[in-house]
C-alpha positions as CSV (number, residue, x, y, z in Angstrom):
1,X,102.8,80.2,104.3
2,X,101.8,81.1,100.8
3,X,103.0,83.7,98.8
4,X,99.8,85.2,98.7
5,X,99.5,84.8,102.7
6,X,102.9,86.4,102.5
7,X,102.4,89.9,100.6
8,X,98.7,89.7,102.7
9,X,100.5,89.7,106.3
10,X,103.3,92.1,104.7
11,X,100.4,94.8,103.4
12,X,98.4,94.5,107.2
13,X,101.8,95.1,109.0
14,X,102.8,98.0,106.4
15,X,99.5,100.1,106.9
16,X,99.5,99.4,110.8
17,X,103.1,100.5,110.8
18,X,102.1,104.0,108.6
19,X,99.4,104.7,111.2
20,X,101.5,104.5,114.3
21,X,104.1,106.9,111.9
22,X,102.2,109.5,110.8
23,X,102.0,111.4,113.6
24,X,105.5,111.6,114.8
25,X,107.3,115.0,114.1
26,X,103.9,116.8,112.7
27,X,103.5,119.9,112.0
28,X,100.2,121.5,112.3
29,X,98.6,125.0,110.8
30,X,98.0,125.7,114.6
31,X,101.4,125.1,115.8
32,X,103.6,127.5,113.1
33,X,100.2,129.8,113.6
34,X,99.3,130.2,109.8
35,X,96.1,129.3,110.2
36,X,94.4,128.8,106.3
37,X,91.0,130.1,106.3
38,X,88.4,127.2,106.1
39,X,90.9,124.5,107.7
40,X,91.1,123.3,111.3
41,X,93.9,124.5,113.3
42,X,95.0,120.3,113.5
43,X,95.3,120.7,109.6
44,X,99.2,119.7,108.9
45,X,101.6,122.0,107.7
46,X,104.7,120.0,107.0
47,X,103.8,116.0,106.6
48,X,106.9,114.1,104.9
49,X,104.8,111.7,103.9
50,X,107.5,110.3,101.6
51,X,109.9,110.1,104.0
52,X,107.5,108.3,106.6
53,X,106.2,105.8,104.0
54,X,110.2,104.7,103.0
55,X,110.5,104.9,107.1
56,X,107.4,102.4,107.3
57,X,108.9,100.5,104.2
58,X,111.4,99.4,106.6
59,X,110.0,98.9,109.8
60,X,107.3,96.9,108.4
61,X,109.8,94.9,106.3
62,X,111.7,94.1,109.5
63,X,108.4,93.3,111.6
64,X,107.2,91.0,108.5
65,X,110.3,88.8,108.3
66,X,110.0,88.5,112.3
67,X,106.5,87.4,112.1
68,X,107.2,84.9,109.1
69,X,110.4,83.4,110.5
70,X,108.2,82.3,113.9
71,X,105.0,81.3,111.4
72,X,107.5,79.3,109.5
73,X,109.4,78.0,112.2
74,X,106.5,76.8,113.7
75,X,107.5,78.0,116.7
76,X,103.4,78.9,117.4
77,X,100.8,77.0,115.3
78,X,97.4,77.2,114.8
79,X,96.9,74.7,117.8
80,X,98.2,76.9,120.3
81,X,95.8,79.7,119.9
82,X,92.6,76.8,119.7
83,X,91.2,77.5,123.4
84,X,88.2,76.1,123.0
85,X,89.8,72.5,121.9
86,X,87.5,72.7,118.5
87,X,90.3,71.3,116.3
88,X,90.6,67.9,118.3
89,X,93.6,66.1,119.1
90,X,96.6,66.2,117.4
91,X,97.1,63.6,114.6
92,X,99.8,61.0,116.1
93,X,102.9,60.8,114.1
């Protein structure tokens, strides 16, 4: 795996990690009952945001290093997700 490859998988992992955070402990306009005028009631209140994305920082850092020790490793390959046999045989050696 490339460096490139390497901050790529880190960035995907990051963002998917920051969606699955940003809900947790929310607090919505609805929920402490000021409601602004001209926002929805789902509207957040309180959203850390800086505290989730240092959160994310290291969740994500721990999933990338998990995900590029078994790339690495080789412990799967390329050749075990081909189903459809379209790479051919593997080369003998």
């Amino acid at each position: 795996m490339g460096i490139t490859s390497a901050i790529v998988l880190y960035v995907v992992i990051w963002f998917l990690t920051f969606f699955v955070v940003m809900p947790i402990r929310i607090q919505t306009q609805g929920d402490l009952g000021r409601i602004v005028p001209g926002t929805h009631a789902g509207s957040p209140e309180h959203h850390h945001l800086k505290k989730k994305a240092w959160i994310t920082t290291g969740i994500a850092f721990v999933l990338w290093a998990v995900c590029a020790y078994v790339i690495l490793s080789g412990m799967i390959s390329v050749r075990d997700i081909d189903m459809f046999n379209r790479m051919g045989p593997p080369a003998a050696g």
